[in-house]
C-alpha positions as CSV (number, residue, x, y, z in Angstrom):
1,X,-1.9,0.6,13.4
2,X,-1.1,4.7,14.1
3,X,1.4,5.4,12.4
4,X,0.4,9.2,11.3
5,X,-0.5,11.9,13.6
6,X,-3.8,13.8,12.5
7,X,-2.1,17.0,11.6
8,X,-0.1,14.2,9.0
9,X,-3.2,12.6,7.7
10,X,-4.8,15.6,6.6
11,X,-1.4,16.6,4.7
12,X,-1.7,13.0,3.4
13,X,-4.5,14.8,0.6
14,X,-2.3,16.8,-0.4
15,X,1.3,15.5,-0.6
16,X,2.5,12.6,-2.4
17,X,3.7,10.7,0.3
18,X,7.0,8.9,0.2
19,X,7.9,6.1,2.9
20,X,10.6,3.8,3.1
21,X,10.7,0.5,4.8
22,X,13.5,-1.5,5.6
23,X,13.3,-5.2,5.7
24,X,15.1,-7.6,7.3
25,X,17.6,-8.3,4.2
26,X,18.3,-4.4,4.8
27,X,16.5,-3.4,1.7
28,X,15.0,-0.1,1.6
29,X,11.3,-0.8,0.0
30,X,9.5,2.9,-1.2
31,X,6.0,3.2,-0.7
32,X,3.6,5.8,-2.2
33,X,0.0,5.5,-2.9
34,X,-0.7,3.4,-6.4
35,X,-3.6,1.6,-8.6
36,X,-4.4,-2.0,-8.6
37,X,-2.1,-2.8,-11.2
38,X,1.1,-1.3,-9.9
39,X,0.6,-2.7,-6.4
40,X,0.7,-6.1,-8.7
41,X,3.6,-5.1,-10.2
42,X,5.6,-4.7,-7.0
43,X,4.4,-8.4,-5.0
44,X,5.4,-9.6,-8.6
45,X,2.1,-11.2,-9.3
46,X,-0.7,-10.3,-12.3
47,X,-3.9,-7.8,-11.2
48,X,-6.1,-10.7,-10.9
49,X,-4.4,-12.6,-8.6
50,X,-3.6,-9.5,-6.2
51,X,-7.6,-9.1,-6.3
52,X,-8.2,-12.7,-5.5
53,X,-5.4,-12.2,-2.7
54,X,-7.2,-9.3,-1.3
55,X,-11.0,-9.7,-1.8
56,X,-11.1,-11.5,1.6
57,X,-10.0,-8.7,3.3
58,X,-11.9,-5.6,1.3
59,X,-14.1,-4.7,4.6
60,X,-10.4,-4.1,6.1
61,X,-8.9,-2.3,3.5
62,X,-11.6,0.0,2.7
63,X,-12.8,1.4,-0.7
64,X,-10.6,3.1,-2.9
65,X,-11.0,7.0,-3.5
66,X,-10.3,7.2,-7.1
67,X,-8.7,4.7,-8.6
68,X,-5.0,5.0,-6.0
69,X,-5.3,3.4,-2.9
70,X,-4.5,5.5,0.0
71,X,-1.4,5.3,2.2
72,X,-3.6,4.0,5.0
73,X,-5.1,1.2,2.9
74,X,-1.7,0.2,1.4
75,X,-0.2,-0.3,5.3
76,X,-3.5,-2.5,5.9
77,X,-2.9,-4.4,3.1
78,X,0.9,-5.0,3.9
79,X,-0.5,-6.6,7.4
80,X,-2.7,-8.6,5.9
81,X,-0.7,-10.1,3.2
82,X,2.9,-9.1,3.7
83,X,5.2,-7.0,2.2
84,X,6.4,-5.9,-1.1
85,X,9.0,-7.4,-2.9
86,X,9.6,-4.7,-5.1
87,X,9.5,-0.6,-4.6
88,X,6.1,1.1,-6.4
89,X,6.8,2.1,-9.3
């Protein structure tokens, strides 16, 4: 999944990245890099169940730098368990 040219992923450090997907209902979902607890907020589930959901798949989704994961991990973690149904706060 290359979505970012390399010249994009070192600006990725940087920038606070901003995308926008649009979903089939033709809702515009933002995404930006975010903690544990806001990516919860947005699938509309608690932080412990969003870690139960993704501790299966932690050797595809990487380790977090800090406590935000990266734009990167969130996209990995959209095709493993689907997409938002809420923007990130």
């Amino acid at each position: 999944m290359e979505l970012l040219s390399k010249s994009r992923k070192a600006k990725t450090k940087f920038y606070l990245i901003l995308y926008v997907i649009k979903t089939k209902f033709k809702k515009e979902i933002i995404i930006k890099p975010c903690n544990l607890k806001q990516l919860a907020a947005s699938y509309g589930v608690s932080p412990k169940v969003l870690r139960t959901w993704l501790k299966p798949h932690q050797q595809f989704i990487g380790q977090r730098k800090g406590y935000k994961y990266s734009f990167e991990q969130l996209l990995v973690i959209f095709d493993k368990i689907g997409l938002l149904q809420h923007s990130i706060a």
